[in-house]
C-alpha positions in Angstrom: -0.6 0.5 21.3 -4.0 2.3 21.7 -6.8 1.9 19.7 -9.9 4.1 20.1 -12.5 1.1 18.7 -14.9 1.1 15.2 -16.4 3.9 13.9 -14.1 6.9 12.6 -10.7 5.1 11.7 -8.0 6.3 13.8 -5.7 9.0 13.5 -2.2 9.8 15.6 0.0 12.9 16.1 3.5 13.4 15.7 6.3 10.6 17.2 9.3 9.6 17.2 10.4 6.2 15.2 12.8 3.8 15.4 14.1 1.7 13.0 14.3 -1.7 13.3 14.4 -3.1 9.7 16.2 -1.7 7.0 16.0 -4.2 3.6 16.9 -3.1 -0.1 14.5 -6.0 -2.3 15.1 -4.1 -5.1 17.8 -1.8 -6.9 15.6 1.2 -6.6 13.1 0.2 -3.3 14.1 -0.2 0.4 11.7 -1.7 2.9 11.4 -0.5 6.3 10.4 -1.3 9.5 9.7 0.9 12.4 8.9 0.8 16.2 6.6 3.4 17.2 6.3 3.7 20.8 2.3 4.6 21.9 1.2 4.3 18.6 -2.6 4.5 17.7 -3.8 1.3 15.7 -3.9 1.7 12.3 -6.5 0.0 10.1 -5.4 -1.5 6.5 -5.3 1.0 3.7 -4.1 3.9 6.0 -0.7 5.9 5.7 2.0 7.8 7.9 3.6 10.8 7.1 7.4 11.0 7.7 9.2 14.2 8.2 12.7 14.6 7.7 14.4 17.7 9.2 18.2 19.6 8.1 20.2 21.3 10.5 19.0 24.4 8.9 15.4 24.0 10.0 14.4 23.0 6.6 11.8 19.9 6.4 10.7 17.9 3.4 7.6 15.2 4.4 6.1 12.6 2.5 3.6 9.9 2.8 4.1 6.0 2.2 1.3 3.4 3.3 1.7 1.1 5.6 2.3 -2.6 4.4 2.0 -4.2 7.9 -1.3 -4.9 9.4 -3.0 -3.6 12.3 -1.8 -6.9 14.5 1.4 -6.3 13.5 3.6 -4.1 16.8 5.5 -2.7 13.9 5.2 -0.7 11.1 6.1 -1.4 7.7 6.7 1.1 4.5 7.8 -0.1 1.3 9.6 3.0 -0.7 10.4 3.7 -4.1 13.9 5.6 -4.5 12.7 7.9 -6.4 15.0 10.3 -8.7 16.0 13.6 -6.9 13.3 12.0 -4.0 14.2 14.1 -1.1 12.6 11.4 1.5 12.6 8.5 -0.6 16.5 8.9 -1.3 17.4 9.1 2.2 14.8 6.2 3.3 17.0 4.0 0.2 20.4 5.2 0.4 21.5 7.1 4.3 18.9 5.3 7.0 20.1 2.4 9.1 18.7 0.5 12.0 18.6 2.2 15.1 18.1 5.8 13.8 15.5 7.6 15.0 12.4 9.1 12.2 9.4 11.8 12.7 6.4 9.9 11.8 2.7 11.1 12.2 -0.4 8.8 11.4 -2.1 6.9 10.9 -4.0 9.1 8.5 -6.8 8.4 5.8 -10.4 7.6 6.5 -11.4 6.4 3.0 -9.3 4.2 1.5 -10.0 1.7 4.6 -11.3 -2.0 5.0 -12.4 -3.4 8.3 -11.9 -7.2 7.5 -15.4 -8.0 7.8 -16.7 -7.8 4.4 -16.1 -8.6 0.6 -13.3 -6.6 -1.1 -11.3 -5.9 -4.5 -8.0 -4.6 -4.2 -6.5 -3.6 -7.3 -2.9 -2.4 -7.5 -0.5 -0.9 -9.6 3.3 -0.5 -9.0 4.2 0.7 -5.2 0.2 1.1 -5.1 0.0 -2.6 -3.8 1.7 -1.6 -0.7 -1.7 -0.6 1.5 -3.1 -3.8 -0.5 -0.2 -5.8 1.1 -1.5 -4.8 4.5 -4.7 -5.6 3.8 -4.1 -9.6 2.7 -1.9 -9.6 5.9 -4.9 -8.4 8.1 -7.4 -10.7 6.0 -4.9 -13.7 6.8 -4.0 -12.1 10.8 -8.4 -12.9 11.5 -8.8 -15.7 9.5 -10.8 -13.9 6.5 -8.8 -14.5 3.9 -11.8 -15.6 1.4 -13.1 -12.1 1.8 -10.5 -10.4 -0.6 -9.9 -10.5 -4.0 -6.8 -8.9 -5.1 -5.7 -8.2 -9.2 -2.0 -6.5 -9.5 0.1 -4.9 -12.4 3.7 -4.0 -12.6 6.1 -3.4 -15.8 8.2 -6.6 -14.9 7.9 -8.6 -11.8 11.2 -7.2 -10.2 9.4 -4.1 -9.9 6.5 -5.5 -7.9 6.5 -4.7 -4.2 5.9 -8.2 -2.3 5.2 -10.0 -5.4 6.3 -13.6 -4.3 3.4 -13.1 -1.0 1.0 -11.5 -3.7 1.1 -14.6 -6.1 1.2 -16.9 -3.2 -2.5 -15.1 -2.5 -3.7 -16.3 -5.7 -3.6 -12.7 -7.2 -4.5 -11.7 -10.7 -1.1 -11.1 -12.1 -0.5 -8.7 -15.2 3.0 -7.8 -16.3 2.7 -4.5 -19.4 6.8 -5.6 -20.6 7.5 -9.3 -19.6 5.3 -12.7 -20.2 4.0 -13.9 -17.0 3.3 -17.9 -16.3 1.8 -17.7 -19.6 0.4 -14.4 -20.3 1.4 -12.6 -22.7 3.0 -8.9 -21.5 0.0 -6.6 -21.3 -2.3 -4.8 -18.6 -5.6 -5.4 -16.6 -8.2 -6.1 -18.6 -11.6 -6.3 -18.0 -11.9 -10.1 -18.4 -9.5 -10.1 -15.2 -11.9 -8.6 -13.5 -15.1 -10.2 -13.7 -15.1 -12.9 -12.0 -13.2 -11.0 -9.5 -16.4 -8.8 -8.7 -18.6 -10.1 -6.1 -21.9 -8.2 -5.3 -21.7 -6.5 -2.1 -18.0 -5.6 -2.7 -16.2 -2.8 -2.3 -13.4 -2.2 -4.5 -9.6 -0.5 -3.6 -7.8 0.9 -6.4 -4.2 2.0 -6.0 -2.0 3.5 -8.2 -0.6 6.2 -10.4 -3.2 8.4 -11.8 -3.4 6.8 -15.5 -3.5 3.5 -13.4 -6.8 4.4 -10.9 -8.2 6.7 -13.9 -8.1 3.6 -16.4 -9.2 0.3 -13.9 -12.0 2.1 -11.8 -13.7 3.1 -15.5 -12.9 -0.7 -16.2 -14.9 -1.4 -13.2 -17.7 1.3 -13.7 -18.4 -0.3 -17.1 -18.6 -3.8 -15.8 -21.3 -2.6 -13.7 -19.4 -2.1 -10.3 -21.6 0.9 -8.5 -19.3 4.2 -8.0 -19.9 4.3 -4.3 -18.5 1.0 -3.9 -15.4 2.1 -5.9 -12.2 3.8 -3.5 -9.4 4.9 -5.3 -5.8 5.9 -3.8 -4.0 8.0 -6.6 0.1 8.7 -5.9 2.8 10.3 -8.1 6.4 12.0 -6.9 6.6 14.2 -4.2 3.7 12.6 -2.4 0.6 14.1 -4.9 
């Protein structure tokens, strides 16, 4: 691996990936694991591109973030099968270890944090995934007081690594099941606040009703705008 040191976070070209790890945690998600050989360093809250190509020469990419954290050799994605999901249904139901994928990253300059100072992540759905590899890379240098992390799914079986999310001590909110007493119901404001520490930047991830509706929640609870990043995603890799 290669890393070309602080400053602009790094970017990578087109390689060749292959797959190491292929896991199904869910019905409808497949975790996956890749070895990219002279791969540039990635930074937490970046994302890879992967290209899939027919015989016919026609291509359909799409871009997952990475759930693994820069220490990590490997790369991880976490993929929602998505219905008629060109990429996603192939990632879920067709890839097996030791096939070979067209990946190109990492990619994404904004929705990045270096590790050394105070953070919010907040997540919806798949959108905890570059949240993931941020608590990994917190607990990789020993900074795991730095983040803060608040995260929202329709049931718990649909939340991406929710057993190493609660572990973390996140903020859990579940909008159709109970959860260890809550009643069923999304991130509210009172979640937030003592979440919010001054100096901190704040990650929201998520569909965009989700990063629309929590980074307004943050706004009015005072949280400047320039220390608010949002992520948005939504089929086909919008």
């Amino acid at each position: 691996m290669t890393d070309p040191g602080p400053g602009t976070p790094p970017a990578g070209g087109w390689r060749t990936a292959v797959v190491t790890v292929v896991a199904h945690p869910g019905p409808r998600s497949v975790r996956v694991r890749l070895r990219v050989p002279d791969r540039v360093d990635h930074r937490a809250g970046q994302h890879y591109v992967l290209r899939l190509t027919a015989e016919d020469g026609y291509t359909a990419a799409r871009s997952y973030s990475v759930a693994s954290p820069p220490s990590d050799p490997e790369l991880e994605l976490f993929v929602e099968r998505l219905d008629n999901g060109e990429v996603s249904s192939f990632l879920a139901d067709v890839v097996e270890v030791g096939d070979e994928l067209e990946v190109r990253g990492p990619i994404g300059g904004w929705f990045v944090w270096d590790g050394t100072s105070p953070a919010l992540g907040i997540g919806g759905g798949t959108g905890v995934v570059p949240l993931v590899a941020m608590l990994r890379h917190a607990r990789a240098t020993g900074r795991s007081e730095l983040l803060r992390l608040a995260v929202s799914a329709r049931t718990l079986e649909d939340l991406p690594y929710a057993d190493e999310l609660i572990d973390a001590g996140a903020v859990l909110a579940l909008s159709r099941a109970a959860s260890a007493g809550r009643p069923a119901g999304r991130l509210l404001a009172a979640d937030l606040q003592p979440l919010i520490e001054p100096a901190a930047t704040a990650f929201v991830c998520g569909s965009g009703a989700f990063a629309e509706a929590l980074s307004s929640e943050l706004v009015e609870l005072g949280m400047p705008v320039g220390s608010i990043r949002v992520e948005r995603f939504g089929p086909s890799g919008a």
